[in-house]
C-alpha positions, 0 to 999 in steps of 0.5 A, a space after each residue: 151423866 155418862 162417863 167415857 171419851 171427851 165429847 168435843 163441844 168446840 164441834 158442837 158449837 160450830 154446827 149451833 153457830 152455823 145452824 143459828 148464824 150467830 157467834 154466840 158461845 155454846 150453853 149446852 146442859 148433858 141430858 140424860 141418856 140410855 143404855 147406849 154409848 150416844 149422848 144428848 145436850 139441850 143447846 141454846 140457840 137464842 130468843 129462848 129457842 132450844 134443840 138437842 144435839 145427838 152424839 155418837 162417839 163411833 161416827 166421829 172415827 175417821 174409819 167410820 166415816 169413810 166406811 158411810 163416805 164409799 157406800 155413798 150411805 148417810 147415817 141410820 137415823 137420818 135415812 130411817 128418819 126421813 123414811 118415817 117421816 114420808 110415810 106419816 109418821 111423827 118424827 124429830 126435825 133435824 135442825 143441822 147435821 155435822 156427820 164427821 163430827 159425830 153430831 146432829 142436831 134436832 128439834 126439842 121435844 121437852 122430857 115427856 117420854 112416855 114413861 115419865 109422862 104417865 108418872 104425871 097423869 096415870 090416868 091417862 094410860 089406857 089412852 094413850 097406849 090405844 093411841 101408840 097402838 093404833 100409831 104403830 098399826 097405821 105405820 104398819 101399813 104405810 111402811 109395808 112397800 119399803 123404797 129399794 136401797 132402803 137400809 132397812 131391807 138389808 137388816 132382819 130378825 134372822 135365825 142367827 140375830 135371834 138365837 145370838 140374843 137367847 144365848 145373851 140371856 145364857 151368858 149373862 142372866 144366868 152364868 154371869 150370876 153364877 148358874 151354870 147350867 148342868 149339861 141336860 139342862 143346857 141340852 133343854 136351853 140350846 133345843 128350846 134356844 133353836 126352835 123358838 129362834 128358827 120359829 120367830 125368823 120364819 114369820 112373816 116380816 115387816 117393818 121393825 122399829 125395834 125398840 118401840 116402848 114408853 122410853 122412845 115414845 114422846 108425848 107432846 101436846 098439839 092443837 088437838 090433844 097429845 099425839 107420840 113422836 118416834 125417837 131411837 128409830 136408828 136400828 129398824 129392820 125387818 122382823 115379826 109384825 109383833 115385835 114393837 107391840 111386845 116392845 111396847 105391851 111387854 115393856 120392862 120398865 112397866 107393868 100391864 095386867 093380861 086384860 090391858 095387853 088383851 084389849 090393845 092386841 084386839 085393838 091392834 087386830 082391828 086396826 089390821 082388819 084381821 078376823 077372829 082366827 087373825 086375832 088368834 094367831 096375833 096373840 100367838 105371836 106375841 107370846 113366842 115373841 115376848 119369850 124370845 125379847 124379854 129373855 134377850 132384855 134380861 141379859 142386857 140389863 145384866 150386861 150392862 151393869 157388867 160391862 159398862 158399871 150401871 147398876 140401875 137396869 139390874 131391878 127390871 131383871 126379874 119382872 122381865 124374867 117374870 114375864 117371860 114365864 107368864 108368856 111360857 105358860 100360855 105356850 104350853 103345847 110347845 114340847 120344848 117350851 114346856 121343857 123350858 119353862 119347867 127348867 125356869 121353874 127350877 131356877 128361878 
């Protein structure tokens, strides 16, 4: 359970009261929640009926409501949401919202996330990551015209967003842990930090869920066998074709060999269409990307434990940095990725 501001449970019951039109007291049990500051509740809502309520402690403040009230913009999750939701994609219901309460209320999915599912049924891995690959290629495709005014077109992986999270690898992975980088190491970091940010930026853009991997992913059965449900969707924007695939195939809390991440890139190709030289260009994206993420992931999980005192993301700082080499060594015609990956040799 996380700690941190009382969450008011009196507005919570409100919004369950008007969703089931019932008086009945609240049973909400805290479920548990990420590296962010939102918390989650399974609330009762009678006849053995549950839900989950969302809450974001900052949308509760009244300048946060006023500064979504003047541009006439409702929450991120509710817009992307509805957004995916018309494209195809398999999403939350919403049950009920109470925005100026900081809560909204939606369908239960249960706890299989992807992640948790396969500490269930191993076995089933390949499967379903070819099912979560050929998802993301199909919402690819549906969300590549996106609706003007859409909140998604007016955020991007820019240079600046890019360069930021490499420098958030810097700041905490490395001086936080007490490497301080002489200054002709530093000159390799920050030249090697401009070329693959700017590289990054420069490819072509669409839409980004931004966190697509086995903790946002719910595995939920149907009449025709397991299908995935989007969750955390909240900070899509527009970024590399790649990126939710290295979200997804270079997640840090899992653990796939080059021959498994090969396969779903082909299949990711063919879902697309592309042709050999296409299929090439993919798997050259996807390197300079895992770079560019899994150095910004391995800064956050070190941040987190610094500014919000959770240790347990300190455990995937090395397999992620770990992955980050292994990407930097198929990148070895880059001049300045070389120079970085010789400088990781000497640090780690």
């Amino acid at each position: 359970m996380k700690s941190g501001s009382p969450v008011p449970l009196d507005r919570l019951a409100r919004l369950v009261r008007r969703v089931t039109g019932t008086e009945a007291d609240l049973v909400a049990e805290e479920m548990p929640g990420g590296a962010s500051t939102r918390r989650f509740f399974r609330v009762a809502l009678g006849n053995g009926r549950t839900a989950v309520a969302m809450y974001v402690p900052e949308a509760g403040k009244p300048d946060e409501i006023a500064k979504v009230n003047e541009g006439g913009r409702r929450w991120p999750f509710l817009e992307v949401r509805d957004l995916l939701a018309d494209r195809g994609v398999r999403v939350p219901a919403i049950l009920g919202t109470a925005c100026d309460d900081g809560f909204i209320l939606v369908e239960d999915l249960g706890d299989d996330t992807l992640a948790r599912y396969l500490e269930r049924e191993p076995d089933r891995r390949e499967s379903i990551y070819r099912l979560a690959v050929s998802d993301l290629a199909r919402a690819q495709q549906s969300l590549d015209r996106l609706p003007r005014g859409s909140i998604v077109n007016e955020r991007a992986f820019d240079y600046d967003l890019l360069r930021w999270e490499i420098d958030h690898f810097r700041e905490w992975a490395l001086e936080a842990r007490g490497t301080t980088l002489a200054p002709a190491d530093r000159s390799v970091f920050d030249e090697a930090a401009h070329w693959l940010a700017r590289t990054v930026a420069d490819l072509p853009r669409g839409f980004v869920h931004r966190d697509y991997q086995s903790r946002n992913l719910m595995v939920v059965p149907g009449a025709a066998g397991e299908h995935l449900v989007w969750i955390d969707f909240q900070d899509a924007l527009l970024g590399p074709r790649v990126y939710d695939l290295v979200a997804l195939l270079g997640d840090s809390y899992q653990t796939f060999d080059d021959a498994f991440v090969s396969a779903r890139l082909d299949e990711f190709a063919a879902h697309h269409g592309l042709d050999a030289r296409e299929r090439e260009s993919v798997g050259r994206e996807f390197d300079l990307v895992t770079v560019q993420r899994k150095l910004k992931d391995a800064g956050r999980f070190v941040f987190i434990e610094h500014k919000k005192g959770d240790r347990s993301y300190l455990k995937f700082v090395d397999p992620t940095i770990a992955k980050v080499r292994r990407a930097l060594s198929r990148l070895g015609s880059e001049p300045k990725l070389r120079e970085l990956s010789a400088l990781f040799d000497r640090l780690y």
